[in-house]
Every structure is written in C-alpha cells, then in structure tokens.
C-alpha distance (Angstrom), angle and dihedral (degrees) to the residues before:
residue distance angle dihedral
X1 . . .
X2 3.82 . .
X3 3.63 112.9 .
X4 3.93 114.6 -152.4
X5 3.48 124.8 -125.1
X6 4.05 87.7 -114.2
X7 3.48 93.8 63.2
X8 3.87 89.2 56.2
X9 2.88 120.6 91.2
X10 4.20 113.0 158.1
X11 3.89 117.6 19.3
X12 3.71 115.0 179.6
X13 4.12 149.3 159.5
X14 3.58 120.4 -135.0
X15 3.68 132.9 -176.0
X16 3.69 123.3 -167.5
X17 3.82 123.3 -172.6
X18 3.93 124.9 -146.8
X19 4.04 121.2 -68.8
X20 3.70 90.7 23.4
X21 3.37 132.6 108.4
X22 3.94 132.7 -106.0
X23 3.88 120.6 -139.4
X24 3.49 125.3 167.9
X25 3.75 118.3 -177.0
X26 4.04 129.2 178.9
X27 4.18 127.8 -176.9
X28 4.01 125.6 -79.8
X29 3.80 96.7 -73.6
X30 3.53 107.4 14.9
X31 4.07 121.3 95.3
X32 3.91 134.8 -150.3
X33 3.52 122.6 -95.2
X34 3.82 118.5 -166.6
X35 4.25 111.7 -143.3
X36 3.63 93.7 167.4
X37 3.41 153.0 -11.3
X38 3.69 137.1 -176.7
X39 3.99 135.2 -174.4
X40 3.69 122.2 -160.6
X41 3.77 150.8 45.6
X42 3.84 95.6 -36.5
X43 3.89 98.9 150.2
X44 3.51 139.3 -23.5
X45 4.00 116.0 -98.5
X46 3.37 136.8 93.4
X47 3.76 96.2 1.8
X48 3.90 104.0 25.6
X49 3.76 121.1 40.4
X50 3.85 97.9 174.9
X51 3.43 126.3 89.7
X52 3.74 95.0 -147.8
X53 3.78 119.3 101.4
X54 3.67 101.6 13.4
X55 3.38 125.0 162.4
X56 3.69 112.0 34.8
X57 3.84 106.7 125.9
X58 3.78 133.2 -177.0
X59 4.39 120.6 -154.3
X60 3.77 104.5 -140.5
X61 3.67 100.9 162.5
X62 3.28 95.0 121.9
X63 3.75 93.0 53.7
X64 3.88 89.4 47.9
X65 3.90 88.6 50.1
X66 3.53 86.8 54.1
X67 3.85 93.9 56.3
X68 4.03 103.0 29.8
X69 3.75 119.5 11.5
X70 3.42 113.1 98.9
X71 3.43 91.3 26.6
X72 4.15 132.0 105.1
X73 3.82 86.8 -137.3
X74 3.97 143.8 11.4
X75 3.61 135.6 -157.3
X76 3.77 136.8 -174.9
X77 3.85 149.0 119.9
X78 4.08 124.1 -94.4
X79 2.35 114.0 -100.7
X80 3.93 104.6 15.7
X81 3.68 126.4 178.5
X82 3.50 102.3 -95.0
X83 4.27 87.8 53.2
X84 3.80 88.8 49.5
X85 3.91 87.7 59.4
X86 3.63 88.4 43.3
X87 3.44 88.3 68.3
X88 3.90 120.5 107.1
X89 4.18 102.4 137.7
X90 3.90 105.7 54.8
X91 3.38 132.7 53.0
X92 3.84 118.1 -108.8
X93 3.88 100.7 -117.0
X94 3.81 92.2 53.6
X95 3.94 120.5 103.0
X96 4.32 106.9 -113.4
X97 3.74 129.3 178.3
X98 3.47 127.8 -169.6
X99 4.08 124.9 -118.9
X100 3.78 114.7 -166.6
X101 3.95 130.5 173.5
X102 4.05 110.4 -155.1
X103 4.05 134.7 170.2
X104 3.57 133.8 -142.0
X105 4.04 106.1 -139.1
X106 4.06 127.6 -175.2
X107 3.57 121.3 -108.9
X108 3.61 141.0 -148.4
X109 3.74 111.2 -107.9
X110 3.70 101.4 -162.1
X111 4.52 108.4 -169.8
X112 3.88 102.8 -115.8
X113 3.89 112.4 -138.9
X114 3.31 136.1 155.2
X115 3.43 110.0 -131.0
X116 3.80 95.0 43.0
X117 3.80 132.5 49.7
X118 4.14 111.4 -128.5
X119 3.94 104.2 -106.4
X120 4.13 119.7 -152.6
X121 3.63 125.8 -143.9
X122 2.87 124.8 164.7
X123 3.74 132.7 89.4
X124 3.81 106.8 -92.3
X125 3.89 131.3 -9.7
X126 3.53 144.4 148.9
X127 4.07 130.2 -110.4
X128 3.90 118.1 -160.2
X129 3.96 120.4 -155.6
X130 3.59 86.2 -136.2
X131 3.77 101.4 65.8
X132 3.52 110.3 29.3
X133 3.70 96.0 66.9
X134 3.37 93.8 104.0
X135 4.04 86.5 -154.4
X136 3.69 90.2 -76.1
X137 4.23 121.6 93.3
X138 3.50 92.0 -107.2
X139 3.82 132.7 37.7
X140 4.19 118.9 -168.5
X141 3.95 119.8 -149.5
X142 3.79 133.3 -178.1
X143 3.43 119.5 -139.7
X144 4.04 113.0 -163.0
X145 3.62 135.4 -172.3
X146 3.45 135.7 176.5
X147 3.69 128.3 -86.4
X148 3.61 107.0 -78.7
X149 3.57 99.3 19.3
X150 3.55 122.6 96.4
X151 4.42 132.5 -151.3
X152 3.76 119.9 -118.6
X153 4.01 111.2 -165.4
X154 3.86 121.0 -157.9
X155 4.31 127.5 -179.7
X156 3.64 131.9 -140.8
X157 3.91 94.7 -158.8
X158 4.04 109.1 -157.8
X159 3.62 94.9 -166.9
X160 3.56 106.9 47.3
X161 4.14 99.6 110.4
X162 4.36 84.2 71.6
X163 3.88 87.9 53.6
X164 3.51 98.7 58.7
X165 3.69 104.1 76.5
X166 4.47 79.9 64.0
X167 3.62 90.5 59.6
X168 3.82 111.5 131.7
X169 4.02 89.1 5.9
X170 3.91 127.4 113.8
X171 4.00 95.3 -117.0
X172 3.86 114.0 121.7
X173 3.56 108.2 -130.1
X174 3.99 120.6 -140.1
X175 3.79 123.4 -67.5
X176 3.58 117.3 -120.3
X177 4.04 107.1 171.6
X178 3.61 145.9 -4.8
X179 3.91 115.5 -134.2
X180 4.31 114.6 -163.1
X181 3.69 116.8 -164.1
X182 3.88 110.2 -179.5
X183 3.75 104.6 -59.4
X184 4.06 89.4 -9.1
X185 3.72 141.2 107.5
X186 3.27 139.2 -156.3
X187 3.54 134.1 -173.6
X188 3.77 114.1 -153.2
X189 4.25 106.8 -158.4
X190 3.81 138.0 -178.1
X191 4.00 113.1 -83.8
X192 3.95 141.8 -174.4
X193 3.99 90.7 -128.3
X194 3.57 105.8 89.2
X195 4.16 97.9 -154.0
X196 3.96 118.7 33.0
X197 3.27 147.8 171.3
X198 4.12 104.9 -128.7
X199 3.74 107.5 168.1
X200 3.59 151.7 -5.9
X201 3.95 118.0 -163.0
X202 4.04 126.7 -126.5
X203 3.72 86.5 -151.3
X204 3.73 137.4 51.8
X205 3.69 98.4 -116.0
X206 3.65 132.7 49.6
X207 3.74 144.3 177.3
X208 3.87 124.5 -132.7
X209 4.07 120.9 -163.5
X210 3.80 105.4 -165.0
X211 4.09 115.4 -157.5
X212 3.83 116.3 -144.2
X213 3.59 132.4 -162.4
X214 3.37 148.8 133.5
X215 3.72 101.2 -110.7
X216 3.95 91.4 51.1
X217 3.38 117.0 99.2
X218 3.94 121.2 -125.2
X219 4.30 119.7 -80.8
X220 3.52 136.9 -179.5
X221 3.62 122.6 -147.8
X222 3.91 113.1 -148.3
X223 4.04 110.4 -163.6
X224 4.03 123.0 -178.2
X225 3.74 133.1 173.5
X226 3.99 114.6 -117.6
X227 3.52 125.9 -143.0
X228 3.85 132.8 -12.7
X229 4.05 125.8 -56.3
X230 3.71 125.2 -102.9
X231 3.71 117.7 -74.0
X232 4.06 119.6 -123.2
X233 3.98 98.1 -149.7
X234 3.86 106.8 -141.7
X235 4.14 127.1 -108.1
X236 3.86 104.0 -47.5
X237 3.34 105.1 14.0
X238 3.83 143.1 97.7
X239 3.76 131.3 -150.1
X240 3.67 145.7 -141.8
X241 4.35 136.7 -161.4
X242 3.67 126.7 -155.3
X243 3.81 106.3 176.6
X244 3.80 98.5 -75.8
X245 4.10 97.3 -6.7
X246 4.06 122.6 79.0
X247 3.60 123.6 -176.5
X248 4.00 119.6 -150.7
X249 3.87 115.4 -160.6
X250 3.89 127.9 170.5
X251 3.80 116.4 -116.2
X252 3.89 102.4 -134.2
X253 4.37 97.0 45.2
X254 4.04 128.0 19.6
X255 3.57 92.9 -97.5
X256 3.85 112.3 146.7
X257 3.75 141.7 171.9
X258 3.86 131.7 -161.8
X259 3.57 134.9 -139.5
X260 4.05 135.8 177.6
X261 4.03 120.3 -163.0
X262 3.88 109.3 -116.8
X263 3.90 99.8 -171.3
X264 3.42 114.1 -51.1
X265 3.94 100.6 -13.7
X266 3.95 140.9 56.7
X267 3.67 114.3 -109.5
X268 3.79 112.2 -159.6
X269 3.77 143.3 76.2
X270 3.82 122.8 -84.0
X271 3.82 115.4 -161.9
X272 4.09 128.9 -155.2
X273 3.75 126.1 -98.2
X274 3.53 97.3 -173.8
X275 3.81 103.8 91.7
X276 4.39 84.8 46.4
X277 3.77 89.2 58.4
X278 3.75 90.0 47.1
X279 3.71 81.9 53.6
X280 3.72 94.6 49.7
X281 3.79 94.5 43.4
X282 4.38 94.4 92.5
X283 3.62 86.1 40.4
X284 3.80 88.7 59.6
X285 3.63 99.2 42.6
X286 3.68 84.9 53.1
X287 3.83 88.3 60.2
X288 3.17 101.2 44.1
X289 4.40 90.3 55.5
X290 4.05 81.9 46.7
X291 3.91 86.5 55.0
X292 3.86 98.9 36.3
X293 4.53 85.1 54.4
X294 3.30 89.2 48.1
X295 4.01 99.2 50.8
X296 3.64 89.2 45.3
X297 4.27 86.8 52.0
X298 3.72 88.9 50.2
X299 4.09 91.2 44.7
X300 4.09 88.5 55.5
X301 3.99 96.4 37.1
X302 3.74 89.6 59.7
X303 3.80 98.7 34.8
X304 4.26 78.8 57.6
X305 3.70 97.8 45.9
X306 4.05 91.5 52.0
X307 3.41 94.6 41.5
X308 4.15 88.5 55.1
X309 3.89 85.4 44.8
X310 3.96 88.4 55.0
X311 3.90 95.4 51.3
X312 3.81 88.1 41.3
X313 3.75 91.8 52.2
X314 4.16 90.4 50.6
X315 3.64 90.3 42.9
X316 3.76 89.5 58.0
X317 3.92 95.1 42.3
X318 3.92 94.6 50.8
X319 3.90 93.4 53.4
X320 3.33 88.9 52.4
X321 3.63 92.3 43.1
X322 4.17 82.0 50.1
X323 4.08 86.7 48.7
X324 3.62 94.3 54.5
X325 3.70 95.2 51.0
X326 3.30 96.5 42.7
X327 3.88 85.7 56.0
X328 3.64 96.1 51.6
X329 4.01 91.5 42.6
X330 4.16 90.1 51.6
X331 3.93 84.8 56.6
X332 3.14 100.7 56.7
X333 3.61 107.2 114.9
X334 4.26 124.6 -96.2
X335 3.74 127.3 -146.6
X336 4.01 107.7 -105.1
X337 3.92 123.7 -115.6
X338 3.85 88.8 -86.8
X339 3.80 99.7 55.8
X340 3.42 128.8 168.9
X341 4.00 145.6 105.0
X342 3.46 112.0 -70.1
X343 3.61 130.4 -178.0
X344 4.03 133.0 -152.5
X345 3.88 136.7 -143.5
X346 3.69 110.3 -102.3
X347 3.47 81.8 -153.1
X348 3.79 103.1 66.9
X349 3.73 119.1 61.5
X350 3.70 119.4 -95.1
X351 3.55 95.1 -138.8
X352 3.68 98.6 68.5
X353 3.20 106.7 45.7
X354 3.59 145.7 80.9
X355 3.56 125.4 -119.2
X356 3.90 112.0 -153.6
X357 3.52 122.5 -179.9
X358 3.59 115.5 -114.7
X359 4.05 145.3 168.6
X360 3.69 123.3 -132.4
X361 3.67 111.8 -160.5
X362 4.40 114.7 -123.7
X363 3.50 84.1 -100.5
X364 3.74 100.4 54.5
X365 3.57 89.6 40.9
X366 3.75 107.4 54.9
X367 4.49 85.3 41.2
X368 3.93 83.9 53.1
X369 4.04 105.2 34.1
X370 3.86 81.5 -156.1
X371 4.35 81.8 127.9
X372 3.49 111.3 32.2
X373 3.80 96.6 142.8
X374 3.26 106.4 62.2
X375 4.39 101.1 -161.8
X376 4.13 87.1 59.8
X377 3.50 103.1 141.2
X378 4.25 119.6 -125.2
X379 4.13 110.7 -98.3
X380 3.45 115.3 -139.6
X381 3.90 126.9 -165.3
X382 3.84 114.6 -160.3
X383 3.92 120.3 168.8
X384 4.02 128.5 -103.0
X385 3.23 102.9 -118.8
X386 3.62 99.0 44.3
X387 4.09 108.1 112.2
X388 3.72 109.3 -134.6
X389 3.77 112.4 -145.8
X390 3.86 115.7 -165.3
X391 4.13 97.1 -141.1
X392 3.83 92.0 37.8
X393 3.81 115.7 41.8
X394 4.28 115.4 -166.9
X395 3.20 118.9 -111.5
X396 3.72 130.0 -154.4
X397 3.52 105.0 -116.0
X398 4.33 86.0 56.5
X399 3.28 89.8 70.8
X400 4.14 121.2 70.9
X401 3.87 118.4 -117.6
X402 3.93 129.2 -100.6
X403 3.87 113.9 -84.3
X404 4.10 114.5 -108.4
X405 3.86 108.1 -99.3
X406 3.54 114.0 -127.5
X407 3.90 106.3 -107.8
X408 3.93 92.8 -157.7
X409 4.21 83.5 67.7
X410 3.67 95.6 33.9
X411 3.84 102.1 44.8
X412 3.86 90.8 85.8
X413 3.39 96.3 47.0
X414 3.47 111.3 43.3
X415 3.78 120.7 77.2
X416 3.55 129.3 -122.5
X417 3.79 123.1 -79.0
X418 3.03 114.5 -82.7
X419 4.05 111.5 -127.1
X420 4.43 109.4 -145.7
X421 3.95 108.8 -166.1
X422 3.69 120.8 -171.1
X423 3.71 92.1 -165.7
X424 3.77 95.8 -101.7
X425 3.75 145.6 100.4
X426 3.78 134.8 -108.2
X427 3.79 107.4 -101.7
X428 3.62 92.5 33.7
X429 3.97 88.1 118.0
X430 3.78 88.8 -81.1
X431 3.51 142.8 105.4
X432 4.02 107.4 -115.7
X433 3.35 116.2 -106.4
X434 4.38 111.2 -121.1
X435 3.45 137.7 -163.1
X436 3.44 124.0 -80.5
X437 3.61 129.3 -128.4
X438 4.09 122.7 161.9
X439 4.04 93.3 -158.9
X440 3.97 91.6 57.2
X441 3.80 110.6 89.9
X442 3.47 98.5 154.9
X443 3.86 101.4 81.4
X444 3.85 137.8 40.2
X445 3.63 114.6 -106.3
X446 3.54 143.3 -171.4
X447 3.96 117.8 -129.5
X448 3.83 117.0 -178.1
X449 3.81 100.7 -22.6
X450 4.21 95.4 -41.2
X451 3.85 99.8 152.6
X452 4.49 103.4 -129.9
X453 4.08 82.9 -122.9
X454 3.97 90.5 73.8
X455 4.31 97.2 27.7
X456 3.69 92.0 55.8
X457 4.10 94.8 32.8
X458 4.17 106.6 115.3
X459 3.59 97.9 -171.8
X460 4.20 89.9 74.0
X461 3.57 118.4 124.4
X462 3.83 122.4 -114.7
X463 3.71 105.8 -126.0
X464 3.96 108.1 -130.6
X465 3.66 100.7 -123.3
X466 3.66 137.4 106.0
X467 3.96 132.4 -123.9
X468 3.52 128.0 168.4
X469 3.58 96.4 -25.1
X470 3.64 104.7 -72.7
X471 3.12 138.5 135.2
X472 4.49 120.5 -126.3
C-alpha cells in the first residue's frame, strides 16, 4: 500500500532514551502510522555517549504497530515490558533507546446513521477500523465511482508479524471485512504481509462491511478510483471506449477524434459536429422526397397488380360458370330420329308399355284427333333404376331387352287385343292399323298410327327420364 504524499500530513523521527516516556500525537482526524522502529545501541548521541557496544539493534515494528499505528496518539514507557522481551541483539545490562520514524495520514470520516449507509466519493481515501465503528461491531460503507471508472482496494495490516508463525498451515486467520461488488463477495482476512493489494471492483460501486473487536488487530483500508469516467459525446455525435482510449466521430461525415485517460481525466481535443449536420440537413430532406416517391410508386404498383389479380380471378370464375351451363344446356334431352307427337290409350296401363316417338302426318292427325293441340310437349318414359350421367346419357339399345312372357301363364290373364280402326282400308295409301298387345314382342305392330319403320327401329334413343318406375 503506497500512501501519497496528500494524504500526509506529519512525517517525523523520534528518539527516546531509557526511563522516559514515549508520546506520539497526530491532528484531529489524522492517525499514526508506524514506518520503523528500532531498539538498541544503534549510535551514540543523545541517548548513548559511549562508544562501546554499538551497533546491536532490535526491529520492533510490529510491536509498535501493535501499540500505536492506527491510532491518533500513543503512549508508553522505554523501554516497557513488552520491548524488554523484544529483545534478542543486546545484552540486558547495556543502556538502549529506541529510534522510530512515524506519519500522520488523513482519514475518511464517513457520517454514521442509522437509516443510511455512509457513501464515499471521492477519488482516493483511507478508512481506519478504529473509527468507523460507529459503536456497533460492524460498520457498512459505500464506495462509488463514476460510470466507467472502477475501485481498487489495498490494506495496511497492523497485526501481521503474529500471523506469520500460521504461514503454510490450515488455520483461518481472523476476519476483518466483507467487500460486495454487484452479485460478489469478498471476504477480507488477517495476513502475514503487512501491505496488500486485496481487491479491485468490476463495477463502479461497492459495499464494505468492517468487523470490530477488541481482539482484532488494527487495518487500514486504502480505496482509489480507476480509470477515467464515461464520455457524453456532444450534439451529433457518437462515442466509443477501449480501456483507456475513446474515439469521438460525427454521425453525418467520418470525422473522428481520439482521446486516452491520464488518471482521472481525458486528455485530447473534441471537435463540433453541429455546423456538418447543418451541412447535411438539404441532403437529408432530399432523401427523404426520394423515399416518400418511391413509397407512393410501390403503393400504386401493388394496388395495380391486385387489381389485375381480381379481374383475372372473375375472368376465370365466369368461364367456368359459362362451362357449367353449357354442360347442363348440351344435356338437355333431343327428340329421336322418329319424332313426332304421339298419344297413348288411357285405357292400357302406362307401366307396360312402350312409348315410341312417332309423327302422324296433318292428315292422320285431324282423321284421328289423337293431336289436336299442337304445343303438347313429347312424354318420355325412362326406367328407375337407370343412373343418369350428365356427360354420358343411356341409350336404349345399352340396356338388354324384356324377357318373352310365357303365354301358357299369361293367356288367362291378359285381355283380348284390342282392335284400333281409323275408319279406313288397307291400300288406301296407309299402313293398316293392327292390334295391339303389350306381351307380344315377337312381331312389329302398329299402335295408334306409329308407322313399323320407327316401332321396330333399334337405333332410337332412350329418353333420360323416369315414369312410374320402369324401365324403356
């Protein structure tokens, strides 16, 4: 631990013969700090006026640390009990004095409270375990830095002579502080080097927890701020930190600016980007036309593209609304080569017969009266069961004919033919009109003026409708 020359304040050499007293004495908030002390016949002087027996010298630092440092003032007789045991160089009889060279050093005075823990700020200071306890065992301090900067932490330890002998051994030696950095802790603990190095943070503030008691030895905490703050880059500009070294640079050119920490403070020169953004300012108004165009191009383009989607989409959906019709329209059904109005005996059942289109000429017609409404639609029989497929209509001749009957069952049953006369004679010009009998499949017959050419034809087509349940 290297104590700066600011913190010193007193720094004297004292000599103080046998039977007298020892008083050591430093200003209100300042403390003693032993550098050296001797016992013994070092020279002759003040204290020894013989010649005889110089030279034998005994280090008792550690026994004057033990009584003084730390302290704002020290008492005691030379040489005192505890110095005569200290003794290993001269011989008992012989006249000693004791020569000692102390400081007086300024310490942190921290404001005890209870409600709020003492905070540090400065840049370097020193915290004695002799006044910060606050009357209490423990005593908690913050030490802050600035952002950026980070808090080294060194120890003068006053005790560590009696901690030697438990070098290299398992025993844990006293604890004199706790030290929290963020989500870290420390323990701080007794240690046979006098001045060390014990910490330095990761963060800019940390919390120290000082033990007191009467069977520690004396400390001093050393704290000091690392490095230089955080930079606030002016208007317009942007900044970057490399350990000690920041760069500056201006946000609208490649102007930059570099800086190194020496101590506590940034030496270099940091320019002004203000007049290169007032430069950049019609440059940037420009842009931001270019990009306003160019959103309003991109707004119309794609208002274009779905509105060519849209009509593409209903031209698709009306030809195939076209396609379907025409489909439907196609299968609607077509007279057969042998059209014509034809017209049925209510008297005969529908169900077993069938209904072949057919043409009466005028002649036959008006003689007949089977057609005297001209705009009577064509009837159509088609069976049940027959599945009606709108590409691929049925046709008659794809279905297999009606078994013969056996007449020997159906003689009793079935009725005499019928006999139809239109009131003329064969060889009249006309074909003769026959009986009628639905069982007999066997020969061509005329029913009701049907000419033979269209009742025996087998090329007809089988309407695609439905009556009664039976089949053509």
């Amino acid at each position: 631990m290297k104590i700066t020359e600011r913190c010193i304040s007193f720094l004297a050499t004292i000599e103080t013969c046998t039977t007298e007293n020892l008083h050591l004495t430093c200003p209100e908030h300042e403390l003693i700090v032993i550098k050296k002390a001797e016992l013994g016949r070092m020279e002759s002087g003040t204290c020894i006026h013989s010649n005889r027996y110089i030279g034998c010298t005994n280090d008792i630092r550690y026994l004057m640390d033990e009584m003084c440092s730390g302290t704002e003032s020290c008492q005691s007789n030379v040489p005192s009990r505890e110095m005569k045991q200290a003794n290993r160089e001269c011989e008992d009889f012989l006249e000693m004095y004791l020569r000692m060279d102390y400081i007086c050093i300024k310490v942190s005075q921290p404001t005890c409270s209870d409600q709020n823990t003492p905070e540090l700020t400065q840049n370097d200071g020193i915290i004695s375990s002799h006044v910060t306890g606050c009357g209490s065992t423990t005593s908690v301090l913050t030490i802050s830095a600035m952002s950026g900067q980070r808090i080294a932490l060194s120890m003068i330890d006053f005790g560590s002579d009696k901690y030697k002998p438990y070098v290299n051994t398992s025993t844990e030696l006293p604890l004199y502080a706790y030290i929290k950095d963020g989500v870290h802790e420390i323990e701080i603990r007794g240690s046979p080097e006098r001045e060390r190095d014990i910490y330095q943070s990761k963060t800019n503030k940390i919390t120290l927890t000082l033990m007191k008691s009467d069977d520690l030895s004396g400390f001093l905490i050393k704290f000091r701020k690392l490095g230089c703050p955080d930079l606030t880059p002016p208007a317009h500009a942007w900044y970057k930190r490399d350990g000690d070294q920041a760069v500056i640079g201006c946000e609208w050119s490649q102007k930059t600016w570099h800086l190194s920490c020496d101590g506590h403070s940034w030496s270099g020169v940091v320019g002004n980007c203000s007049d290169i953004v007032t430069a950049a300012t019609p440059t940037t108004e420009k842009q931001v036309e270019l990009f306003s165009a160019l959103w309003l191009v991109c707004v119309i383009s794609v208002s274009v593209v779905l509105m060519v989607i849209a009509s593409v989409i209903g031209v698709v959906c009306m030809k195939k609304y076209r396609i379907k019709h025409d489909i439907q329209k196609s299968m609607t059904l077509k007279r057969v080569p042998c059209q014509g109005h034809y017209d049925m005996d209510p008297n005969i059942e529908m169900a077993s017969m069938l209904y072949l289109p057919y043409k009466l000429s005028q002649g036959e017609d008006q003689q007949q009266g089977t057609l005297s409404d001209p705009h009577r639609p064509t009837s159509y029989l088609i069976p049940q069961d027959q599945v009606v497929n709108e590409l691929t209509p049925i046709r008659i001749w794809e279905r297999p004919l009606p078994d013969i009957p056996d007449k020997s069952l159906t003689s009793s049953t079935v009725a005499p033919s019928t006999t139809v006369r239109s009131g003329r004679t064969p060889g009249d010009g006309d074909e003769a009109v026959g009986d009628f009998n639905p069982h007999d499949t066997g020969t061509a017959r005329n029913y009701k003026g049907v000419p033979q050419s269209c009742a025996s034809e087998r090329q007809m087509e089988c309407p695609t409708l439905t009556f009664k349940g039976q089949s053509c």
